[in-house]
C-alpha positions as CSV (number, residue, x, y, z in Angstrom):
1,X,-29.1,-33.8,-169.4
2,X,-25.8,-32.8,-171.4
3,X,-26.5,-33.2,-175.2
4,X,-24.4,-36.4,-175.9
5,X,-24.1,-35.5,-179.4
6,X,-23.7,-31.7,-179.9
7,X,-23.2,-31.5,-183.1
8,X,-26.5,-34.1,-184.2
9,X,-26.9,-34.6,-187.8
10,X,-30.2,-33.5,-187.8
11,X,-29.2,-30.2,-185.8
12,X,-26.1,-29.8,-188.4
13,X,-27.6,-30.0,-191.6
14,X,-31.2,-29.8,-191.3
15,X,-31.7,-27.5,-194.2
16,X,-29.9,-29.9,-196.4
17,X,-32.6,-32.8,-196.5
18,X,-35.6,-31.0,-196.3
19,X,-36.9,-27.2,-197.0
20,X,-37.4,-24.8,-194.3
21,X,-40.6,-22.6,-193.8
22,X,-40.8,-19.3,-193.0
23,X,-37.7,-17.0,-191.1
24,X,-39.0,-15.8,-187.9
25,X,-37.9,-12.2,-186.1
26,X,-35.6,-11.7,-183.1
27,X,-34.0,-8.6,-181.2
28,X,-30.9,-7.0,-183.0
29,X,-31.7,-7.5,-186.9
30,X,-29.1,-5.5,-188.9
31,X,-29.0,-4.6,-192.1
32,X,-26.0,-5.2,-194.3
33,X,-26.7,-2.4,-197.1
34,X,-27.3,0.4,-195.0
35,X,-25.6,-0.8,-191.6
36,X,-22.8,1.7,-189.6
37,X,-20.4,-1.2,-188.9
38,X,-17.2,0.0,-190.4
39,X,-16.1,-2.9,-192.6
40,X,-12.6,-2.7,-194.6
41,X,-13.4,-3.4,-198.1
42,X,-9.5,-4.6,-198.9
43,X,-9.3,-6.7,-201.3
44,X,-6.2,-8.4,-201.6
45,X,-4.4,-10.8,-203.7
46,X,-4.4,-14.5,-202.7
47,X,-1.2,-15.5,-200.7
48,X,0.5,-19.0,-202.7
49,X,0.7,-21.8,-200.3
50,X,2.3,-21.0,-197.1
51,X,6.0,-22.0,-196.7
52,X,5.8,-23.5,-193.3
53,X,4.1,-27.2,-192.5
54,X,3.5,-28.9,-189.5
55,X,6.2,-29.0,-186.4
56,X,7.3,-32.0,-184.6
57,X,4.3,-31.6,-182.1
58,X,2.1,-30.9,-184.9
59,X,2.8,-34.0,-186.8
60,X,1.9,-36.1,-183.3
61,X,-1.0,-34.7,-183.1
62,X,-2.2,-34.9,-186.7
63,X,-0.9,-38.8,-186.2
64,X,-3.4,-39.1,-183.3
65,X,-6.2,-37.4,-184.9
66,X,-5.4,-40.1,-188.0
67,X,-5.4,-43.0,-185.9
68,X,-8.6,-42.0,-184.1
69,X,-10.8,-40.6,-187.4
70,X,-9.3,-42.0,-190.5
71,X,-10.3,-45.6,-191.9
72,X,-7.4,-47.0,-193.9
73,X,-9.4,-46.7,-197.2
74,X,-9.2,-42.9,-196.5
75,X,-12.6,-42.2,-194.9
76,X,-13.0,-39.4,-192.4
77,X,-15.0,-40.7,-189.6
78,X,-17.7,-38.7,-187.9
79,X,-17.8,-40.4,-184.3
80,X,-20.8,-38.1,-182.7
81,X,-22.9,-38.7,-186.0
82,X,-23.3,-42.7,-186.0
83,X,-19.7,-43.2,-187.9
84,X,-21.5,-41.2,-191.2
85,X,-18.5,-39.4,-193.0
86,X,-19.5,-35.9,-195.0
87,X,-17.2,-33.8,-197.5
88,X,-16.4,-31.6,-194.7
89,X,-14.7,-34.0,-192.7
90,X,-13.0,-35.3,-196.2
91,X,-11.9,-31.8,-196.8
92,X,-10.5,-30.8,-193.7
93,X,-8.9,-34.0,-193.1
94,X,-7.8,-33.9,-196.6
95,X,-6.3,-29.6,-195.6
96,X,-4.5,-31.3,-192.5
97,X,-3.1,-34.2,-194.3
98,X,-1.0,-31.6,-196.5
99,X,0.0,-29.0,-193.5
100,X,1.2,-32.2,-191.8
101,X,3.7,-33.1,-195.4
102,X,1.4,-36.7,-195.1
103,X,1.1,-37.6,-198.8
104,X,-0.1,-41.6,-198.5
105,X,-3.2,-40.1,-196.8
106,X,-3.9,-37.3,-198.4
107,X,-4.0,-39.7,-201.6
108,X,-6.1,-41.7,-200.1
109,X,-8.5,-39.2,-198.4
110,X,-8.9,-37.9,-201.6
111,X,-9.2,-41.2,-204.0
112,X,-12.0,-42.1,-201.3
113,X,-13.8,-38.6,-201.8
114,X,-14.1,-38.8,-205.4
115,X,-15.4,-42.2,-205.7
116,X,-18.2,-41.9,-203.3
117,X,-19.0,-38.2,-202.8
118,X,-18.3,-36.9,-206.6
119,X,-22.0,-35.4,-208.1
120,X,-22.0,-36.6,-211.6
121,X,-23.0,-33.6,-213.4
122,X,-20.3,-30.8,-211.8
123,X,-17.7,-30.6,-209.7
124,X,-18.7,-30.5,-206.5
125,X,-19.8,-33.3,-203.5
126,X,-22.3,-34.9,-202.3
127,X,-22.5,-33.6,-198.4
128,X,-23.1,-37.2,-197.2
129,X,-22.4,-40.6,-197.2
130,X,-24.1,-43.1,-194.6
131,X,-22.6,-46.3,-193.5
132,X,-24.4,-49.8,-193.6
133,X,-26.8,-48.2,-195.7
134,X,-27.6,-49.5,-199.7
135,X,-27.3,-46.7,-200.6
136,X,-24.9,-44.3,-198.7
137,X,-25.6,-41.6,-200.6
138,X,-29.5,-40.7,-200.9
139,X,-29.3,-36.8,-201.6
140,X,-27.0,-34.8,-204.2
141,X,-26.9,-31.8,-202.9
142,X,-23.7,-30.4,-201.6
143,X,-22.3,-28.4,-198.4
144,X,-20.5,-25.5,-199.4
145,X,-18.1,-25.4,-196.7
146,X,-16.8,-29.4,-197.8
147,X,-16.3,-27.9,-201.3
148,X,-14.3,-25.3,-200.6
149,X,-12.2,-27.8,-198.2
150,X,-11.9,-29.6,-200.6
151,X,-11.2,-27.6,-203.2
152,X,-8.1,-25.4,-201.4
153,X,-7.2,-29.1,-199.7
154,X,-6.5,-30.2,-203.4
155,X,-4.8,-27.0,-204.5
156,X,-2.2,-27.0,-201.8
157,X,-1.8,-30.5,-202.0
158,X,-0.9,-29.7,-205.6
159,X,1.7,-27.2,-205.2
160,X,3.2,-28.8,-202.3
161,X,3.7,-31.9,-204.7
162,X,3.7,-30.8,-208.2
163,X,0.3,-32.5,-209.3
164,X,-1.1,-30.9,-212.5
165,X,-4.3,-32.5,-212.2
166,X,-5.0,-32.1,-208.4
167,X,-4.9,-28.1,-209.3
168,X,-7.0,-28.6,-212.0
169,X,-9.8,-30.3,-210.2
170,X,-9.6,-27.6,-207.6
171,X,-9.9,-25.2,-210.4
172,X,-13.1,-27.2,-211.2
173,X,-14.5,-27.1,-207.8
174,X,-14.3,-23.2,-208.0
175,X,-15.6,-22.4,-210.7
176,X,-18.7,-24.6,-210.3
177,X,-19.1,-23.0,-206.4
178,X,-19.1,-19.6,-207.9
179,X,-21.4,-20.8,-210.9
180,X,-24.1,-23.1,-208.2
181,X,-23.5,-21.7,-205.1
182,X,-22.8,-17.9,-205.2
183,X,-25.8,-15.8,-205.4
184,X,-26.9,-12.3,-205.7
185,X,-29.5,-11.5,-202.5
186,X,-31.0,-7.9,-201.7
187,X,-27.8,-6.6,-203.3
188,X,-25.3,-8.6,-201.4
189,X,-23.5,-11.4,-203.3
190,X,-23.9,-14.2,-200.7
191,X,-22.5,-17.3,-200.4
192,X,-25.0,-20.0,-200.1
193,X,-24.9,-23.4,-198.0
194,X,-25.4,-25.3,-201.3
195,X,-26.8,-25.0,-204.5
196,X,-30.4,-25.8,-203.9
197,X,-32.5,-25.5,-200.9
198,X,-31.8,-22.2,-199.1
199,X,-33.2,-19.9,-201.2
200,X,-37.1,-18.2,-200.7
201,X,-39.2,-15.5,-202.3
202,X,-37.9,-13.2,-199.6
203,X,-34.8,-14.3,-198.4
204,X,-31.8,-16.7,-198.4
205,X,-30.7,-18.8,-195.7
206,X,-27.2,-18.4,-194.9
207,X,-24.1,-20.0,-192.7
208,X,-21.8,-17.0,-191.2
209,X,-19.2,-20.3,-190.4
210,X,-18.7,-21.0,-194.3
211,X,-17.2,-17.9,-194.9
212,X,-13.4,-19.0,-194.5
213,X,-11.8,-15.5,-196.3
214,X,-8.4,-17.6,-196.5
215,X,-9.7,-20.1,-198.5
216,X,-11.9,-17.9,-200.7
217,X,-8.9,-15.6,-201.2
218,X,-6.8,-18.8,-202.7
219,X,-9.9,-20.1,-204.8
220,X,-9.9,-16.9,-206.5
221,X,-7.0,-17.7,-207.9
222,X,-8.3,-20.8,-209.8
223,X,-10.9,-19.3,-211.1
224,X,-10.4,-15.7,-211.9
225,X,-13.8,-13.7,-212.0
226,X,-15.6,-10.2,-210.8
227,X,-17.6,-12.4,-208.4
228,X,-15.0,-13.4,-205.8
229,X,-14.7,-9.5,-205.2
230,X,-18.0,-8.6,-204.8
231,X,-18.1,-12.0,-202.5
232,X,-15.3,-10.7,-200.5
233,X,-17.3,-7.3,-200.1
234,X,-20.5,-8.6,-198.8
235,X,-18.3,-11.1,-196.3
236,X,-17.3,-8.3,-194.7
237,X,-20.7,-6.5,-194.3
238,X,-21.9,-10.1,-193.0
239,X,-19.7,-11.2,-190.4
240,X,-19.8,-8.0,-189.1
241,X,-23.6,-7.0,-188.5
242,X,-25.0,-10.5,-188.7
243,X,-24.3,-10.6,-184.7
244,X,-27.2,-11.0,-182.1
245,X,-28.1,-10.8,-178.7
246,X,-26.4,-9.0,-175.7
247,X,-23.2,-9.6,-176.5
248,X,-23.3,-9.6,-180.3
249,X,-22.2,-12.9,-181.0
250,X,-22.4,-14.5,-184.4
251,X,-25.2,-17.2,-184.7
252,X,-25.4,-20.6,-186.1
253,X,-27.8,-19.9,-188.9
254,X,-29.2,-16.3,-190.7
255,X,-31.5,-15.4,-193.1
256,X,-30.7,-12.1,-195.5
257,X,-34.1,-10.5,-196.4
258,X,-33.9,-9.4,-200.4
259,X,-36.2,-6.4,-199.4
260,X,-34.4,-4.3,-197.1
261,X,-31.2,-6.8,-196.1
262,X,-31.9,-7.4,-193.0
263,X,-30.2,-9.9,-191.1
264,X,-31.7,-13.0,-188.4
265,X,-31.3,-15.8,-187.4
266,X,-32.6,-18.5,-188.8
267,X,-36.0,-19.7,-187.3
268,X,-35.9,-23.3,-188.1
269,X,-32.4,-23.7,-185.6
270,X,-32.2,-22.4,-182.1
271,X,-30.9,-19.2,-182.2
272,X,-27.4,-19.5,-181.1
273,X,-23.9,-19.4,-181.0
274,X,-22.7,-22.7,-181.0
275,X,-21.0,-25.6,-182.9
276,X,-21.0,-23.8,-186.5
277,X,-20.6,-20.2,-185.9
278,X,-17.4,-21.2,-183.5
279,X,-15.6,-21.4,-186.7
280,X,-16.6,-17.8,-187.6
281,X,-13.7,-16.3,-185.2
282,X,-11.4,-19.4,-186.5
283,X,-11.2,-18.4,-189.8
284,X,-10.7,-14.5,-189.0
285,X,-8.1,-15.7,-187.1
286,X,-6.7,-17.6,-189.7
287,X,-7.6,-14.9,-192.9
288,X,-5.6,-12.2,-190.3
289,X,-8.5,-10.3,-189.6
290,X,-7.7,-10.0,-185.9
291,X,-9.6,-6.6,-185.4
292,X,-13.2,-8.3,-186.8
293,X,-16.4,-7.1,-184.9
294,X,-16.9,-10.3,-184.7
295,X,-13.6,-11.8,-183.4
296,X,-13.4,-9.1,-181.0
297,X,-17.0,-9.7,-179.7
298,X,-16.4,-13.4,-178.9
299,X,-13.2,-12.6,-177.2
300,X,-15.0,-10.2,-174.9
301,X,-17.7,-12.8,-174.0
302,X,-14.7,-15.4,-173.6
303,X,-13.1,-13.1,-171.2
304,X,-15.7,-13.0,-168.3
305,X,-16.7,-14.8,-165.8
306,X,-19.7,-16.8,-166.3
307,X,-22.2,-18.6,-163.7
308,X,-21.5,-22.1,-163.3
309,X,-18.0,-22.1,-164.6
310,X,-14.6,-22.2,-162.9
311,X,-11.9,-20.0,-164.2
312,X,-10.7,-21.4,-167.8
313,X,-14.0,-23.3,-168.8
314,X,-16.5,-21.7,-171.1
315,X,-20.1,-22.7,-172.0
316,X,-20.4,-24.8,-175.1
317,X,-23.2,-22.4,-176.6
318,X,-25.2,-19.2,-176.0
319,X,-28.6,-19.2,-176.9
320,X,-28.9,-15.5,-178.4
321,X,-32.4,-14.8,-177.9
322,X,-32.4,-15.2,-173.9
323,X,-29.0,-15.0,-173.2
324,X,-28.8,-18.6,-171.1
325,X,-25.7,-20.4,-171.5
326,X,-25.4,-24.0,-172.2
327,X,-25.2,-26.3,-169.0
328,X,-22.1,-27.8,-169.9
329,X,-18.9,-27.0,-171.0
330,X,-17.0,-26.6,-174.4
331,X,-15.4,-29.3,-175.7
332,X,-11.4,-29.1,-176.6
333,X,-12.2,-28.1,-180.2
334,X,-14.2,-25.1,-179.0
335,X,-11.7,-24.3,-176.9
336,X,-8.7,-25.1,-179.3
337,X,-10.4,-21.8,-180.8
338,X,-11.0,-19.7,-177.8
339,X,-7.3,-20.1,-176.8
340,X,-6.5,-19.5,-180.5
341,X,-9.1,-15.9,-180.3
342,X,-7.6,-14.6,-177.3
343,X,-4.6,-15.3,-177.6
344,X,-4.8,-13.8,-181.3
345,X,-6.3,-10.4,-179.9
346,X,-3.7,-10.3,-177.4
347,X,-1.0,-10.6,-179.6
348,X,0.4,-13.6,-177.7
349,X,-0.4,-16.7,-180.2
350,X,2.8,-18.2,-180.6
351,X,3.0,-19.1,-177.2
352,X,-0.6,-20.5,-176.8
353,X,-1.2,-23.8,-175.7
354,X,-3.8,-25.8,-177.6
355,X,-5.8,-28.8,-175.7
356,X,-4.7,-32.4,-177.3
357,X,-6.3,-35.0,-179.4
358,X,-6.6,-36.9,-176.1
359,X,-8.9,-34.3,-174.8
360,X,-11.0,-34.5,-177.9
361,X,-14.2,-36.5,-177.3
362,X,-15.1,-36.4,-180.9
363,X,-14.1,-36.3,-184.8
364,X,-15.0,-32.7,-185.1
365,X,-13.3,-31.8,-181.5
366,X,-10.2,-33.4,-183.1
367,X,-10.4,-31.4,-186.4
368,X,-10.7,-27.8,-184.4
369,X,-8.0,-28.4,-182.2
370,X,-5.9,-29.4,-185.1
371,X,-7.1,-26.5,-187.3
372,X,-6.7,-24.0,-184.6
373,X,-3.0,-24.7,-184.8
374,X,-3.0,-24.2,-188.8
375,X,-4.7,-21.1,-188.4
376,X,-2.2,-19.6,-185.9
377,X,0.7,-20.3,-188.1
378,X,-1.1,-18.8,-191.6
379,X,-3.3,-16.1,-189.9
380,X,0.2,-14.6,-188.2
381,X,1.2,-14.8,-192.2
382,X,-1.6,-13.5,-193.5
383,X,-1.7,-10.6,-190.7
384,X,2.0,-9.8,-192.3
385,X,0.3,-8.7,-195.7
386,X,-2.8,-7.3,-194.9
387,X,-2.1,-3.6,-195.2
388,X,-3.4,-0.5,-193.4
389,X,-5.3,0.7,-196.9
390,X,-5.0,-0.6,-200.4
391,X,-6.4,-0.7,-204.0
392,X,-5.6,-4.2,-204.6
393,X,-7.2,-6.5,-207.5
394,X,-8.9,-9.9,-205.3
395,X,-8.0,-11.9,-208.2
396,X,-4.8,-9.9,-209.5
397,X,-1.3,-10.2,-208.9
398,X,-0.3,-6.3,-207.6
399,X,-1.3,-3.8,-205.1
């Protein structure tokens, strides 16, 4: 039968309730310090908040994805994970409440996110809070890609409305991810899925998906340091080898060995290419990296034919160890982004058309489609300034 929750809670963020044993092998490993994927190694100066907001059909559907997922109080609703809410939904709620220009939410998405997902001793989140329980919040730890929502949610909030202190608390958030969550692993400065709990003797556990370049190219600016550079670096290296199976897709989950850097997924999810590692060609979309291995390999499998499926419906995941396709197909969010990947590679995204929020069966459906839009408008931005070769500083202000 069709998985009825695709996203599960305890498929989504196993490794952040409980420690993981061993990584196992698979075909394809790669390894990022001695691999012969070109990478660019351009590291350029954040773009300020982009100009441009939400258009007249944006702002409907960010209305109906508001209506659907957001309580009045100002918590984002997770529908497929028994109503829990977690401080990614907060933070890309909170990103879409500013592209859409809606300030009374965004207020209160983010009053709601500080009361009950603040950690007490830095400044990051709490990855989940739990409805009907005593206790909604029963572990600390945080998930990197909610604090970095969060963190570039609050920062264009606060130049889009002059707030001193939202950029401040941004400011915090960055610092404290690159002081908790960004650690040196087999040479490669890695970005980690949280502070504790995915690191080993011989390797770290990493999330492809967290790697949003646009977003880590604007935190840099709140918290000047070497380390966002070398991050930027070793992004590059990973999203383009960390790809497995026969059509070199990016997977869910990796481990990076420290020994020799080689890169697998991880053996305590199945091996695929599924409901994280969609976001992997969304944000090179949206950082305007349209010639990434990686974007350009998803395209490719998006662009055949595959058994089972009429023309314009796409499995909702690849297992990359056999190469058998999911028996049903994507939902609208996944394919919010595969209408946003091709049409980016074929240079046609201003005209693409995006599946509604009517079509969205769930909260995270509803928050792709919506962010598939954002990214087309900033990535075709972004794409503007990325230049053929440059000697820029990541956290300066020249090339």
């Amino acid at each position: 039968m069709p998985e009825q929750a695709p996203r599960a809670e305890a498929t989504r963020r196993q490794l952040l309730r409980a420690a993981l044993g061993a990584g196992g092998c698979l075909t394809m490993p790669t390894r990022p310090g001695a691999m012969g994927t070109p990478f660019r190694p351009i590291l350029l100066p954040p773009a300020p908040p982009p100009q441009h907001r939400a258009g007249p059909e944006d702002q409907a559907e960010w209305m109906r994805f508001r209506q659907r997922f957001i309580l009045p109080e100002g918590r984002a609703v997770d529908t497929a994970n028994h109503g829990i809410s977690h401080s990614e939904g907060q933070g890309y709620a909170m990103l879409l409440a500013s592209w859409a220009g809606d300030r009374p939410t965004f207020e209160r998405l983010w009053a709601w996110t500080e009361a009950n997902l603040a950690r007490p001793h830095d400044g990051l989140f709490a990855w989940r809070w739990q409805p009907h329980q005593a206790v909604p919040v029963t572990d600390l730890n945080s998930a990197t890609d909610g604090d970095i929502a969060i963190a570039w949610a609050l920062q264009r909030a606060a130049a889009l409305w002059g707030q001193a202190a939202w950029h401040q608390r941004a400011s915090r958030i960055a610092q404290d991810l690159l002081r908790l969550s960004v650690r040196l692993v087999g040479g490669d400065t890695v970005l980690l899925p949280g502070p504790y709990g995915f690191e080993r003797p011989g390797h770290a556990i990493l999330n492809p998906s967290y790697y949003n370049l646009a977003a880590l190219r604007a935190l840099a600016r709140l918290a000047p340091d070497p380390g966002w550079a070398a991050l930027e670096v070793s992004a590059h290296r990973l999203l383009a080898s960390a790809r497995f199976g026969r059509w070199g897709l990016p997977a869910d989950w990796v481990t990076l060995s420290r020994n020799d850097g080689s890169l697998l997924p991880a053996a305590d999810w199945p091996a695929r290419f599924s409901w994280d590692a969609i976001r992997v060609p969304l944000n090179l979309c949206w950082a305007g990296e349209h010639t990434a291995p990686a974007l350009g390999a998803a395209v490719d499998f998006w662009r055949q034919r595959h058994p089972g499926f009429p023309p314009g419906r796409h499995p909702a995941w690849v297992d990359l160890r056999t190469g058998s396709l999911a028996p049903y197909p994507a939902h609208a969010g996944v394919t919010a982004v595969i209408v946003l990947a091709t049409a980016t590679q074929a240079g046609t995204a201003q005209d693409a058309v995006f599946p509604t929020q009517a079509e969205a069966t769930d909260y995270y459906g509803g928050a792709l489609v919506l962010l598939a839009r954002v990214a087309r408008q900033e990535g075709a931005v972004a794409r503007l300034v990325l230049p053929a070769s440059a000697s820029c500083s990541f956290t300066g202000t020249e090339c």
